[in-house]
N, C-alpha and C positions, 0 to 999 in steps of 0.2 A: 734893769741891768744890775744895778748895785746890791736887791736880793738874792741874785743868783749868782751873784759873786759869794756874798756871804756864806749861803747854802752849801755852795761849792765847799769853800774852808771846812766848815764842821766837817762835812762828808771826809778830806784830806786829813784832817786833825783827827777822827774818827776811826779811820784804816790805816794811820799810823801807830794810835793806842795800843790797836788791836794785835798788831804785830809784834808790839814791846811787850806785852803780858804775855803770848806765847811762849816764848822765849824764856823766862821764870820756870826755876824749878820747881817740879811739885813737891807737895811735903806726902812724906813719908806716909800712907795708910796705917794706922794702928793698929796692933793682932789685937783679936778676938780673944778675951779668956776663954781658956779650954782647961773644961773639965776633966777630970778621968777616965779612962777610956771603960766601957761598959768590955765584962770579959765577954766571948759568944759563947751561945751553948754547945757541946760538945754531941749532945745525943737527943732525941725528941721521945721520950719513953709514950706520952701520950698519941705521939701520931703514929707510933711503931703499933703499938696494941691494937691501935682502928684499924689500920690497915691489917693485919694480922686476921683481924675477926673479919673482916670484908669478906661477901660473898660476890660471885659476879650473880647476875639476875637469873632465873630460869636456868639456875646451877642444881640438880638432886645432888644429896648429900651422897657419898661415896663408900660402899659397904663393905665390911671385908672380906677379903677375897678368900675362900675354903679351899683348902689343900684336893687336888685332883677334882675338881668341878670342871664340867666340858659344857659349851653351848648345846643348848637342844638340837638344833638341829645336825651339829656333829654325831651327837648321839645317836641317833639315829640313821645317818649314814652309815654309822661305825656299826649297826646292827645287821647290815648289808639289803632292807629293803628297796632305797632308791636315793635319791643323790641329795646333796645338803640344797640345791635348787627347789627340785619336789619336793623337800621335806618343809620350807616353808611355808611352800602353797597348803599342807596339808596342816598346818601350825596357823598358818591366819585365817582357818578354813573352821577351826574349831575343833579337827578330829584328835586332836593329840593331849592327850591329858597325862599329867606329873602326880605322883599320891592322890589319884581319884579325881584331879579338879583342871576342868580343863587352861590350856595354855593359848594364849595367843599374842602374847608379848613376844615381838622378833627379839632374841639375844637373850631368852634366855636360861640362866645358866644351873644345869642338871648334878647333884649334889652324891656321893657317894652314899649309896642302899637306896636313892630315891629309886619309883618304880613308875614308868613311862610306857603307857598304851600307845600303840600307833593301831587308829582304825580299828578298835576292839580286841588288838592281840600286843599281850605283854613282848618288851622286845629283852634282848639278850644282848650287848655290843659285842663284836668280837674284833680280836686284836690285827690290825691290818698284816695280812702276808704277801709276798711278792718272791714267785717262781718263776723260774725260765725253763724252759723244755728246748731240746733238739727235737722237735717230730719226726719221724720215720713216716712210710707210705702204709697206707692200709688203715690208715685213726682219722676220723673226721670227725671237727666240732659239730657237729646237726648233732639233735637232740634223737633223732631216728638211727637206733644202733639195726644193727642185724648179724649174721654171724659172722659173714665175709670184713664187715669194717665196724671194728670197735670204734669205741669215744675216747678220745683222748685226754678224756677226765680219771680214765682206769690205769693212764703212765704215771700219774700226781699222785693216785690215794692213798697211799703209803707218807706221804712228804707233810701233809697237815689234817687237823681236825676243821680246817677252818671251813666255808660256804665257798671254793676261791671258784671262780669263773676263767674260759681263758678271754684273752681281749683281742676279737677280731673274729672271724673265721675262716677257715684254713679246710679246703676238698682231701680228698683221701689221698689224691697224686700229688700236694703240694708237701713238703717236708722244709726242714727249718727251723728258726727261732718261734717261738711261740710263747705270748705271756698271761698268768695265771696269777688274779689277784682277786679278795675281796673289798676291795676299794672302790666302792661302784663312779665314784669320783673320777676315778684314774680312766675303770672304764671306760665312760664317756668321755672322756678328753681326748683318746685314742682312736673315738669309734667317728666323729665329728671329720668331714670331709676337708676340713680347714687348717690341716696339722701344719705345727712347724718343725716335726722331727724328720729326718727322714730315714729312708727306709732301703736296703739294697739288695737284690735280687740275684741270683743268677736262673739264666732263661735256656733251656735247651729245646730248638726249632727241628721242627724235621726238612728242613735245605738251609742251606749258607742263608744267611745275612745278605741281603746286597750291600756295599757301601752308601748308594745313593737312598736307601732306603732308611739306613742308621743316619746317615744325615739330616732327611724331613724328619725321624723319630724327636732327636737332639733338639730341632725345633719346638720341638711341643707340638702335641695330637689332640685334633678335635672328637674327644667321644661323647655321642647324644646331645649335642649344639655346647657343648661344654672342653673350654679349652685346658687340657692339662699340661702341665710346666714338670720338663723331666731336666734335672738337674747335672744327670750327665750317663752315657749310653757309652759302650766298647766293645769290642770283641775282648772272651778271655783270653790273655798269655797263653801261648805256648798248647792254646786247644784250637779245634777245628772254628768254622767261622758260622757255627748254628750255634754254636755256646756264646753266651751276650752277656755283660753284666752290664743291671741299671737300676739307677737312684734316683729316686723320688719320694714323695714326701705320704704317698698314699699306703692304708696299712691295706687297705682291699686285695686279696692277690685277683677278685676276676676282673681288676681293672687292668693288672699287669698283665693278663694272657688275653685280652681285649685291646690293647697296643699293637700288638702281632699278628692278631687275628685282623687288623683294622688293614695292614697290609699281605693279605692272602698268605701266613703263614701259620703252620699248624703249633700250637707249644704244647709238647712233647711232658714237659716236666720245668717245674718252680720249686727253686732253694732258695728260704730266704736265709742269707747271711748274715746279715746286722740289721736290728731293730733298735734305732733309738738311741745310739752306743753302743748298745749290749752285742756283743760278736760270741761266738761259736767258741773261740779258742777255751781246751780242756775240757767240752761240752762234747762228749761222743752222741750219735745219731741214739736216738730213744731213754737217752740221761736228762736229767733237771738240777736245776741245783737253786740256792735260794738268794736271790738278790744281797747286795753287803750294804749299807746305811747309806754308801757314798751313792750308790747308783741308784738308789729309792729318790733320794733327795733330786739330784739328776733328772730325773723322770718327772718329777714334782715342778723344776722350774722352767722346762722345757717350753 
């Protein structure tokens, strides 16, 4: 009993101490000498110049670029054989050779005086043109003339020296806008079933229209298990109700007298009036005139 008395005390003497010492101020921490402050640098000249020279990996060095050089296979499009598509089949195919040595590098780029074979024959490029014709009746694009119906390559020949072609074709009873380019590019983007421009017709039937007929039309028509999307169908203003005008996006005209004919009427006659923007207006019936930059470009981003 009397040790654990004892024990007791210290412990109480112990946790009394301890409490009086907290309670003392501490003394003051001393500063540190400090030296002079180091100035920073202001510019790294050594790691500007690494990086400067850095190359990234599997980087070719960068050539300069020659005044009027065009990719090869522009060039060749620009020649009017076939489109910058074909022209690099015929490029990694081996057949295309630049100053005698053949090419097969995709991109590239054809140097002013170089001379460029396609398929054994030197080419020429020539400078893209772009005409619009009003057609009259009697000119059909078929390559088969006869005396009754000329080619409507014989309204243009006067207008350029160029190779131009028109885009689309057009029967001898169809009259209208009609386009005339050697862009074999434009061409095909024209000629492809999947256009986004469209295209607007006027339709002369031999009977009226029925309404309910112009109605399933405006739905869209299934020709040869293929459904076509007609953008919109009328009667014209202030004419009888066998005159129709309709917009769609197809440049074919025997798809548009295959509309009419799908509902037992006969079409008479097709004028197309606006292709693609381009309208008639100051355009008389058997005139052409030459596209302006604004409506080239138009055409291009369509």
């Amino acid at each position: 009993m009397n040790n654990k008395e004892g024990n007791n005390k210290k412990v109480g003497a112990r946790t009394t101490s301890s409490r009086t010492n907290s309670n003392k101020p501490k003394p003051a921490m001393a500063k540190r000498a400090q030296g002079p402050k180091k100035a920073k640098p202001t510019n790294k000249p050594a790691a500007v110049e690494t990086n400067k020279l850095e190359k990234k990996p599997n980087q070719a060095p960068k050539r300069p670029k020659v005044a009027d050089e065009i990719r090869l296979n522009k060039y060749i499009s620009n020649s009017g054989v076939c489109s910058r598509r074909d022209a690099d089949i015929y490029i990694q195919s081996g057949n295309v050779k630049v100053n005698g040595i053949p090419v097969v590098e995709m991109g590239y780029m054809v140097k002013p005086g170089d001379v460029v074979n396609f398929d054994g024959a030197i080419l020429t490029p020539e400078k893209k043109e772009y005409l619009l014709l009003n057609k009259p009746k009697n000119f059909t694009t078929s390559a088969d003339v006869n005396e009754e119906h000329k080619n409507v390559l014989e309204l243009v020949r006067g207008a350029t020296k160029a190779n131009v072609l028109p885009v689309g074709r057009m029967d001898k009873n169809t009259t209208g806008l009609l386009l005339f380019t050697n862009d074999t590019d434009m061409i095909r983007k024209f000629s492809l079933p999947n256009q986004k421009s469209s295209k607007i017709y006027q339709v002369s039937l031999d009977k009226n229209l029925k309404y309910e007929d112009l109605e399933k039309i405006s739905g869209g028509v299934v020709l040869d298990g293929h459904r076509l999307f007609v953008e919109e169908i009328s009667y014209i203003e202030n004419e009888s109700k066998n005159e129709i005008g309709i917009k769609l996006r197809t440049s074919n005209v025997k798809v548009v007298r295959a509309i009419f004919e799908n509902f037992n009427y006969d079409v008479l006659r097709i004028d197309r009036v606006s292709f693609a923007g381009l309208t008639k207006k100051n355009l008389p019936r058997g005139n052409w005139r030459v596209l302006t930059d604004q409506e080239v470009i138009n055409l291009k981003n369509i």
